[in-house]
N, CA, C and O atoms as CSV, one atom per row, in Angstrom:
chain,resi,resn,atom,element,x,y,z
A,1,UNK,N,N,-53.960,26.263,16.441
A,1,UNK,CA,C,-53.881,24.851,16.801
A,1,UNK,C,C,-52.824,24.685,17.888
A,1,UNK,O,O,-51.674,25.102,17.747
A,2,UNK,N,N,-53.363,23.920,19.216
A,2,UNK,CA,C,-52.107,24.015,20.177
A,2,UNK,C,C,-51.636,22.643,19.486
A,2,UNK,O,O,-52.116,21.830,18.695
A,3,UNK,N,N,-50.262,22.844,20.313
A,3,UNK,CA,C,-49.119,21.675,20.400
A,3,UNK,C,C,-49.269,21.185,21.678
A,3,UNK,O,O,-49.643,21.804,22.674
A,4,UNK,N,N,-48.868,19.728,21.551
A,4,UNK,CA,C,-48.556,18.822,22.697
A,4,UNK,C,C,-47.280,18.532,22.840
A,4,UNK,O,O,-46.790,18.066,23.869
A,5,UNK,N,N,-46.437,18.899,21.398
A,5,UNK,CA,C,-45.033,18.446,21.800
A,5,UNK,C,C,-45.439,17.482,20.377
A,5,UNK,O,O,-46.463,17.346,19.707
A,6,UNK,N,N,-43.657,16.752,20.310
A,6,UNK,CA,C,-43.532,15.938,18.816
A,6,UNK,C,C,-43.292,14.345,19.762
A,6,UNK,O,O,-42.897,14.377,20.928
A,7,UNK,N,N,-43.512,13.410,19.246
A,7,UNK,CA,C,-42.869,12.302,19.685
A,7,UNK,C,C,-41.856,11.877,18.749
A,7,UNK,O,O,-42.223,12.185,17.615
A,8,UNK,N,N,-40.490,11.173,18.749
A,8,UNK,CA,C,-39.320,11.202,17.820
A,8,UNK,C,C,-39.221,9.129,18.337
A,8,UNK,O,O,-39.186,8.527,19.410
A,9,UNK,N,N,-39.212,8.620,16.540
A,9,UNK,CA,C,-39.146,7.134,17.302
A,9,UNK,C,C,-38.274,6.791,15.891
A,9,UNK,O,O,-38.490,7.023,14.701
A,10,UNK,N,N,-37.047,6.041,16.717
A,10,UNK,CA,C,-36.531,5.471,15.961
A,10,UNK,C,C,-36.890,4.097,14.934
A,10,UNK,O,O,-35.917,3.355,15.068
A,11,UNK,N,N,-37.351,3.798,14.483
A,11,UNK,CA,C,-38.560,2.688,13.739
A,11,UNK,C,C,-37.437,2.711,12.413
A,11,UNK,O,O,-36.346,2.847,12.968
A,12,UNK,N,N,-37.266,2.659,11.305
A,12,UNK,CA,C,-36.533,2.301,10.199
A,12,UNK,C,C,-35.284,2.593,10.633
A,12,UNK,O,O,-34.851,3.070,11.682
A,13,UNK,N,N,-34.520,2.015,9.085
A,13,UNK,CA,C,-33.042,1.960,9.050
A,13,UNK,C,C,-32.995,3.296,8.606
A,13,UNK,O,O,-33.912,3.905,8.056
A,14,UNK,N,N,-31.783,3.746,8.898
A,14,UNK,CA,C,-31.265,4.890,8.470
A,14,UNK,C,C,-30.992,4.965,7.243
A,14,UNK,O,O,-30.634,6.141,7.172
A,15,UNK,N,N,-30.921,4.632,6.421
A,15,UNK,CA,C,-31.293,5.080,5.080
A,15,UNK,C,C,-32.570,5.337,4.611
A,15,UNK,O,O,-32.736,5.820,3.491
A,16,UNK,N,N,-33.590,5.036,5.429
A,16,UNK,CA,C,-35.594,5.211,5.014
A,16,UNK,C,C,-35.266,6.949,5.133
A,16,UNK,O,O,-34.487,7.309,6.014
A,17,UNK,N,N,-35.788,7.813,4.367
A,17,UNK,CA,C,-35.562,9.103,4.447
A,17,UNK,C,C,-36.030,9.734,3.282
A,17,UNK,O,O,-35.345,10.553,2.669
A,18,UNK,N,N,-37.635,9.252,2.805
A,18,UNK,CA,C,-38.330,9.778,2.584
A,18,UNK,C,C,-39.731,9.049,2.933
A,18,UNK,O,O,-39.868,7.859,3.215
A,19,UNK,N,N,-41.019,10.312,2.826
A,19,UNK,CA,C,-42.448,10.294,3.009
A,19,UNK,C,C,-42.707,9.043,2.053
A,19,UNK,O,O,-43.443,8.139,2.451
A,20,UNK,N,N,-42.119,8.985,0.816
A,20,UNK,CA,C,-42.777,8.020,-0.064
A,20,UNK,C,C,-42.326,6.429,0.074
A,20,UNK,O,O,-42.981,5.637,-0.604
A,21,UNK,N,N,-41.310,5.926,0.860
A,21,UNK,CA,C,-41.082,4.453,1.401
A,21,UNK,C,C,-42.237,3.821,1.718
A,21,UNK,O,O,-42.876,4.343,2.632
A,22,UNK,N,N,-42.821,2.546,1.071
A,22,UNK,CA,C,-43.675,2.074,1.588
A,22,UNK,C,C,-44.275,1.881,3.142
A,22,UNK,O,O,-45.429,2.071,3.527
A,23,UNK,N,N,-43.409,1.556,3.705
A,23,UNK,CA,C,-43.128,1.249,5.161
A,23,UNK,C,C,-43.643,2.395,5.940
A,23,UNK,O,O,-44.309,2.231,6.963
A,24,UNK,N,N,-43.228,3.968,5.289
A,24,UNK,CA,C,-43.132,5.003,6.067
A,24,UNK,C,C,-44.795,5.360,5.932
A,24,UNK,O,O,-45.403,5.888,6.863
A,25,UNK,N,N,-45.493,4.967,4.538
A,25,UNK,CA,C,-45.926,5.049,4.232
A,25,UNK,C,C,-47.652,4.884,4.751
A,25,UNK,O,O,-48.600,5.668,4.776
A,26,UNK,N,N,-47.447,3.285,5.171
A,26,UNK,CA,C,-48.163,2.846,5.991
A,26,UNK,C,C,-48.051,2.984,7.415
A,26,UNK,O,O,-49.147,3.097,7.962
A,27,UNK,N,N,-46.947,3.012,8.265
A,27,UNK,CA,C,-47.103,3.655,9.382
A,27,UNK,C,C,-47.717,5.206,9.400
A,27,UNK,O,O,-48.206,5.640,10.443
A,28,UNK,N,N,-47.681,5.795,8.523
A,28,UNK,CA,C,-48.671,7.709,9.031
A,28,UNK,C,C,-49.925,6.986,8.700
A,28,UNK,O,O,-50.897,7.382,9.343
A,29,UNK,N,N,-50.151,5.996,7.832
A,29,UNK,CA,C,-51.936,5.318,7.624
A,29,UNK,C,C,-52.493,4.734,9.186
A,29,UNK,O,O,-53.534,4.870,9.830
A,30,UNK,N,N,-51.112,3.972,9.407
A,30,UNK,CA,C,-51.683,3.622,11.231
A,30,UNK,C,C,-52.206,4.874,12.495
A,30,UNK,O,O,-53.024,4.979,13.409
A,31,UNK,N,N,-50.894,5.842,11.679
A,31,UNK,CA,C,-51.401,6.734,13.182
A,31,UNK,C,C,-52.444,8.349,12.278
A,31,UNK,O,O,-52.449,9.550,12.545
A,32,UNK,N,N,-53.030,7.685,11.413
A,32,UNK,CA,C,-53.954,8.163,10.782
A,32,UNK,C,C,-55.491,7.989,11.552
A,32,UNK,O,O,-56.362,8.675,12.086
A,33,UNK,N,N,-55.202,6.706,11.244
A,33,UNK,CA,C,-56.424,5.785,11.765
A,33,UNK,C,C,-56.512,5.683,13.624
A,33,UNK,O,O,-57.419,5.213,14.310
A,34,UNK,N,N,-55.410,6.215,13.986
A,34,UNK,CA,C,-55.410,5.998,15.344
A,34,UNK,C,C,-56.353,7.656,15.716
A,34,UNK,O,O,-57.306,7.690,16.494
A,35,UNK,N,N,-55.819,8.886,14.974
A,35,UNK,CA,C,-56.236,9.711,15.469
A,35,UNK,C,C,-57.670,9.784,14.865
A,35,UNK,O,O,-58.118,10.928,14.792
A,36,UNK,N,N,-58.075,9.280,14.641
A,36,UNK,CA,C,-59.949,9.214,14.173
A,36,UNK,C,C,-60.606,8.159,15.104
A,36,UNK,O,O,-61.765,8.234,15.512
A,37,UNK,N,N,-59.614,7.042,15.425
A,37,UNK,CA,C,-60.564,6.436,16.407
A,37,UNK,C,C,-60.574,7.637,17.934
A,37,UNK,O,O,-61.492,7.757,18.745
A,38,UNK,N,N,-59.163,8.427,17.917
A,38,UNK,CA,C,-59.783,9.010,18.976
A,38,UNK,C,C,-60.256,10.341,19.016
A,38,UNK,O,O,-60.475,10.917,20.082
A,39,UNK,N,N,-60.435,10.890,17.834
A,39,UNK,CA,C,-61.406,11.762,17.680
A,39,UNK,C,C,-60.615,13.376,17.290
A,39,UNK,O,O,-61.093,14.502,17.429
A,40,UNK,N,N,-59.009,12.890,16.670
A,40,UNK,CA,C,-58.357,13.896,16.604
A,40,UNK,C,C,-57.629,13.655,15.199
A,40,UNK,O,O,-57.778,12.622,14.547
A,41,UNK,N,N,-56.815,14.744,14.807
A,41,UNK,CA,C,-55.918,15.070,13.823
A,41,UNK,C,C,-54.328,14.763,14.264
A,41,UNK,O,O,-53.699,14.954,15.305
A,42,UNK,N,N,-54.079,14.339,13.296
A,42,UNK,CA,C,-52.230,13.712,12.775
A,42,UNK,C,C,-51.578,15.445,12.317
A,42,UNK,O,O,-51.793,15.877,11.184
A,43,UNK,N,N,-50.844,16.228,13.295
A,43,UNK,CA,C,-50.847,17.347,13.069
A,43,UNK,C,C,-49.552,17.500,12.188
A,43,UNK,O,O,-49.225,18.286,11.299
A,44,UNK,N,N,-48.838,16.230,12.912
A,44,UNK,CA,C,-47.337,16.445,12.266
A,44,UNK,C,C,-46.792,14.768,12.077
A,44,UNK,O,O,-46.975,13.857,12.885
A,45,UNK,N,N,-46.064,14.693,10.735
A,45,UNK,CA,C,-45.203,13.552,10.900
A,45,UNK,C,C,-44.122,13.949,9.334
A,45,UNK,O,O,-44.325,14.434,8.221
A,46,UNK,N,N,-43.036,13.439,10.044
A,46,UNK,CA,C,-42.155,13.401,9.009
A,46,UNK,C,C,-40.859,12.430,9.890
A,46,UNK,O,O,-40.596,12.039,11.028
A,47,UNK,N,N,-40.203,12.371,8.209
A,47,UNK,CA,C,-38.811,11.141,8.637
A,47,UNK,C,C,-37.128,11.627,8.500
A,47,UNK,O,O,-36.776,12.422,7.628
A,48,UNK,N,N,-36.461,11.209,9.187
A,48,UNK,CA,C,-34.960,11.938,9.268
A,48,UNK,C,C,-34.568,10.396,9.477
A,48,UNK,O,O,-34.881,9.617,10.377
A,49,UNK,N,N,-33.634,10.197,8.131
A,49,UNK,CA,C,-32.848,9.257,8.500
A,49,UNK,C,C,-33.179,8.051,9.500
A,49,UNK,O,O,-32.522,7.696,10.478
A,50,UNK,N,N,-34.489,7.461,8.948
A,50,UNK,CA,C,-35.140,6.574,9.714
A,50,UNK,C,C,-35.687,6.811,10.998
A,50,UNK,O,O,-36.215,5.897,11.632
A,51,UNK,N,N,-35.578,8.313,11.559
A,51,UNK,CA,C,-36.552,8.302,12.843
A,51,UNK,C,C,-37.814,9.118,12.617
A,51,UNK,O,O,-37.618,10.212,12.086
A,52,UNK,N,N,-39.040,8.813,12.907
A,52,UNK,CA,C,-40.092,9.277,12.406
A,52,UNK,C,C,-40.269,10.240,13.753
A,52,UNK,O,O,-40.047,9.854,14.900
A,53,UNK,N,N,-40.746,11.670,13.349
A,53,UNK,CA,C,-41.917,12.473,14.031
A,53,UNK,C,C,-42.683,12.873,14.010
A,53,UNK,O,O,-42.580,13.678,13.085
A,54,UNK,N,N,-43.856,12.976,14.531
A,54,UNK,CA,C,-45.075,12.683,14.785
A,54,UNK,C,C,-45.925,13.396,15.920
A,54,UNK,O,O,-45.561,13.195,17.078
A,55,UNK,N,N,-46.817,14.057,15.735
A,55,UNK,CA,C,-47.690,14.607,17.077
A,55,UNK,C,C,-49.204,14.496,16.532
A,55,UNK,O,O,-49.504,14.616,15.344
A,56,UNK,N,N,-50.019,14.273,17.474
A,56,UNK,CA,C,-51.439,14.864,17.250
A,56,UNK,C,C,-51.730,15.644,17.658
A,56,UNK,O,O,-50.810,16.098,18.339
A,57,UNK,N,N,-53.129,16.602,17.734
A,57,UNK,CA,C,-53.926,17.727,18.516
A,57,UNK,C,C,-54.619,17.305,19.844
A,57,UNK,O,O,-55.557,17.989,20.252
A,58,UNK,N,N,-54.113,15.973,20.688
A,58,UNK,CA,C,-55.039,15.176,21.658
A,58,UNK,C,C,-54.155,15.118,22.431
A,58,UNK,O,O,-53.214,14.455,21.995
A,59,UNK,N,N,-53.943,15.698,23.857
A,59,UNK,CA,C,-52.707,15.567,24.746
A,59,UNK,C,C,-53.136,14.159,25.473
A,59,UNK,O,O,-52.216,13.373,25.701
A,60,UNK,N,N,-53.912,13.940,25.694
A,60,UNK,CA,C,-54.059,13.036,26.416
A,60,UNK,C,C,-53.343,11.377,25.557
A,60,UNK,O,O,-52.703,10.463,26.076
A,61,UNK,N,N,-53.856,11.582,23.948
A,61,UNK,CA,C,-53.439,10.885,23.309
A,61,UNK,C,C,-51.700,10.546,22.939
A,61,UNK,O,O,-51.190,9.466,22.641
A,62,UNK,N,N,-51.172,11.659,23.061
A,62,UNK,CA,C,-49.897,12.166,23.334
A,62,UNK,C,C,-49.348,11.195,24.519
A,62,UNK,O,O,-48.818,10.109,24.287
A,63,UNK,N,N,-49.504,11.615,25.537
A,63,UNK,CA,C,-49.340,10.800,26.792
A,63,UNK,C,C,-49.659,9.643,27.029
A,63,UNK,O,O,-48.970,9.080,27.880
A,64,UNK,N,N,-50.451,9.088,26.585
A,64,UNK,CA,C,-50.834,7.834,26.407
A,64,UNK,C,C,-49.354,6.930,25.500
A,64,UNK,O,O,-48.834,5.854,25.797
A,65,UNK,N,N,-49.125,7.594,24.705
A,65,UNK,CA,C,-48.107,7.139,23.180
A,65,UNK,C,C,-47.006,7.235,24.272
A,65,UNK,O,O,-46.708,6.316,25.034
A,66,UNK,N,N,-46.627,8.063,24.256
A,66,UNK,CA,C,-45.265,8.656,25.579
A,66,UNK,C,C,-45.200,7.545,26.501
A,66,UNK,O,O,-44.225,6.794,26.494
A,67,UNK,N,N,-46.430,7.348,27.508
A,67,UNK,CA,C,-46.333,6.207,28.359
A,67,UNK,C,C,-46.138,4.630,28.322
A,67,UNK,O,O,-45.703,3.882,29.197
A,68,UNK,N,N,-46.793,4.234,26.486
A,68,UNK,CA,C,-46.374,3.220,26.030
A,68,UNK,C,C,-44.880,2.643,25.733
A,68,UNK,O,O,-44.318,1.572,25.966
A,69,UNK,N,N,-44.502,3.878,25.102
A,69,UNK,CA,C,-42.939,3.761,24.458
A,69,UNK,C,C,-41.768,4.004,25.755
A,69,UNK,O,O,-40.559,3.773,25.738
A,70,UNK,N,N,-42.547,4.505,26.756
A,70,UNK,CA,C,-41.286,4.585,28.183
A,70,UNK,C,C,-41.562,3.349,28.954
A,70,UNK,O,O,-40.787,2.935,29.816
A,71,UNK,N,N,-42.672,2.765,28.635
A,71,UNK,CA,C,-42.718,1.576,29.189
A,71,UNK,C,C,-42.100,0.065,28.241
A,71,UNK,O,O,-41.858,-1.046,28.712
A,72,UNK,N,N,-42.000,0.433,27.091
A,72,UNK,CA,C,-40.980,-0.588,25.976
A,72,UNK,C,C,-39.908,-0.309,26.310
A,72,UNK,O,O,-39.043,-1.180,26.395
A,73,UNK,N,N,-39.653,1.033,26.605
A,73,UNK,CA,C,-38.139,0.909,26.839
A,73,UNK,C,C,-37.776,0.687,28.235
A,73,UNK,O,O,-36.560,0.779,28.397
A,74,UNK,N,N,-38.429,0.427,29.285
A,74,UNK,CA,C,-38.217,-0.143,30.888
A,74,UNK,C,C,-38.192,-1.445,31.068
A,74,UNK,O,O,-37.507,-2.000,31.927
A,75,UNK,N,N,-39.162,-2.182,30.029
A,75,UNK,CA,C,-39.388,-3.796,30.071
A,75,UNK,C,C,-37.931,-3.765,28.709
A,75,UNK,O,O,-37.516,-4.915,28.559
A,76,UNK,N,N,-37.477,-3.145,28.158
A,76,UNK,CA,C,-36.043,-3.944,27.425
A,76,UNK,C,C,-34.958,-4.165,28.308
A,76,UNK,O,O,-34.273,-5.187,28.352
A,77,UNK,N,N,-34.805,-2.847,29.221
A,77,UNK,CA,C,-33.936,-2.801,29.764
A,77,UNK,C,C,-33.436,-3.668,30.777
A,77,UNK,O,O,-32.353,-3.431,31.313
């Protein structure tokens, strides 16, 4: 299985730091559902102290995610 790389997003408080938090819970259901609409697998996700990581098997999908979140963080700034 290739890699595209992990994406790392700060999303909960730092105390969320496990798989079983509701919250955490339903976000891997979102990017569950994201990788079936586009036709791929959720290869990786796990949580550290409220920052979630995450990759699929879809680079393009990858980059797409990447380009969203560099563009949230250009329109905050």
């Amino acid at each position: 299985m290739e890699s595209y790389g992990l994406i790392e997003v700060d999303i909960f408080s730092k105390e969320v730091n496990t798989l079983n938090y509701p919250e955490v819970m339903e976000f891997r259901e979102l990017l569950e559902l994201v990788a079936d609409e586009h036709g791929c697998l959720l290869i990786s996700f796990s949580i550290d102290h409220g920052t979630v990581s995450f990759s699929f098997d879809n680079e393009s999908l990858m980059a797409e995610i990447i380009k969203i979140l560099n563009d949230d963080i250009s329109y905050q700034a």
